[in-house]
C-alpha positions as a Markdown table, in Angstrom:
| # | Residue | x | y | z |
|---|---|---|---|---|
| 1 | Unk | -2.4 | -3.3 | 31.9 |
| 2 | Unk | 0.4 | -4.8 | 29.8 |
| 3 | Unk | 4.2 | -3.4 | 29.7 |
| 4 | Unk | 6.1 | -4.4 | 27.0 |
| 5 | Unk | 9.7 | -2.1 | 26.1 |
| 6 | Unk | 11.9 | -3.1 | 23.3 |
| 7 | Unk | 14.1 | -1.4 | 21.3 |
| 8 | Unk | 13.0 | -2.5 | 17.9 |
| 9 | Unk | 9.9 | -1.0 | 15.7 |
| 10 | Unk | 9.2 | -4.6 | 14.7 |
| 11 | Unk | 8.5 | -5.6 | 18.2 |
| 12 | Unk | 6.5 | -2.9 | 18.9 |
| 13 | Unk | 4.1 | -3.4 | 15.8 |
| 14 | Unk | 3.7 | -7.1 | 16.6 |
| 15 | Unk | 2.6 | -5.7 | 20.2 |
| 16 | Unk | 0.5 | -3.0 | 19.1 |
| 17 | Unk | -1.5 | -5.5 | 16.9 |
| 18 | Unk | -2.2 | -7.7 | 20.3 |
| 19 | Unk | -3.4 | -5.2 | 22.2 |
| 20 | Unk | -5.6 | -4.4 | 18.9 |
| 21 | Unk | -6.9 | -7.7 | 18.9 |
| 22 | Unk | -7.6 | -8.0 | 23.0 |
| 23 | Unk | -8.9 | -5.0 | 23.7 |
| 24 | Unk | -11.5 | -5.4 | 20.3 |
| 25 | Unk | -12.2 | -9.3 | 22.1 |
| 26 | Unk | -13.1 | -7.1 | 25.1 |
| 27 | Unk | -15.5 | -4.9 | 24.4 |
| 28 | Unk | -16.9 | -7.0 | 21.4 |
| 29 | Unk | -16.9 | -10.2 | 22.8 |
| 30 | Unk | -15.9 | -13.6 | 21.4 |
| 31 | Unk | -17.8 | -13.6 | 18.4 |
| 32 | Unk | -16.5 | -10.4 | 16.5 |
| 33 | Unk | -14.8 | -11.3 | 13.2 |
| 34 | Unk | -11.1 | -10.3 | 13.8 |
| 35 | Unk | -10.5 | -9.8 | 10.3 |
| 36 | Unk | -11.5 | -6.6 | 11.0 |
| 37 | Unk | -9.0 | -5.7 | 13.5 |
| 38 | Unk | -6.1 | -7.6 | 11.9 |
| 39 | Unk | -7.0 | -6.2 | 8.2 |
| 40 | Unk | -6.5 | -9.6 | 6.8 |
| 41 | Unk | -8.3 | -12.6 | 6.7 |
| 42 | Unk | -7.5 | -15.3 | 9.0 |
| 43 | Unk | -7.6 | -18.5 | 6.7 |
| 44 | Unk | -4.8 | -16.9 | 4.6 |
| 45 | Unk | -1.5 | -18.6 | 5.4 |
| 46 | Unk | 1.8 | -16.6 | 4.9 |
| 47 | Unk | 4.3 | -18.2 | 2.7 |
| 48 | Unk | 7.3 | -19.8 | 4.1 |
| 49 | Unk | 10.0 | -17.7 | 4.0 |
| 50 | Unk | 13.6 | -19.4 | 3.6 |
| 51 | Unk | 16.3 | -18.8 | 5.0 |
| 52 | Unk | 19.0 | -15.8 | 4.6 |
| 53 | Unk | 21.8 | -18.8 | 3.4 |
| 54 | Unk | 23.7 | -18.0 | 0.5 |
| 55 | Unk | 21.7 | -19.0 | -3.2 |
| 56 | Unk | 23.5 | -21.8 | -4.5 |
């Protein structure tokens, strides 16, 4: 059983897509495609987001 408390929804949603992801490992097994648990593929990279700096 995992705890986690935080204060902020971010957090939370980043948690609740681990917990997702482990308990899908645990009752599929290794070989389940986690695309399907994640609802995106897993070769896709996010774009670099820059910095909050002032445009120049």
């Amino acid at each position: 059983c995992l705890k986690y408390k935080t204060d902020q929804a971010q957090e939370a949603k980043k948690m609740e897509k681990l917990n997702n992801i482990f308990f899908t490992l645990m009752a599929r097994g290794p070989e389940v495609d986690l695309s399907e648990v994640t609802g995106k593929e897993q070769t896709d990279a996010q774009p670099v987001k820059k910095g909050r700096g002032r445009k120049q």
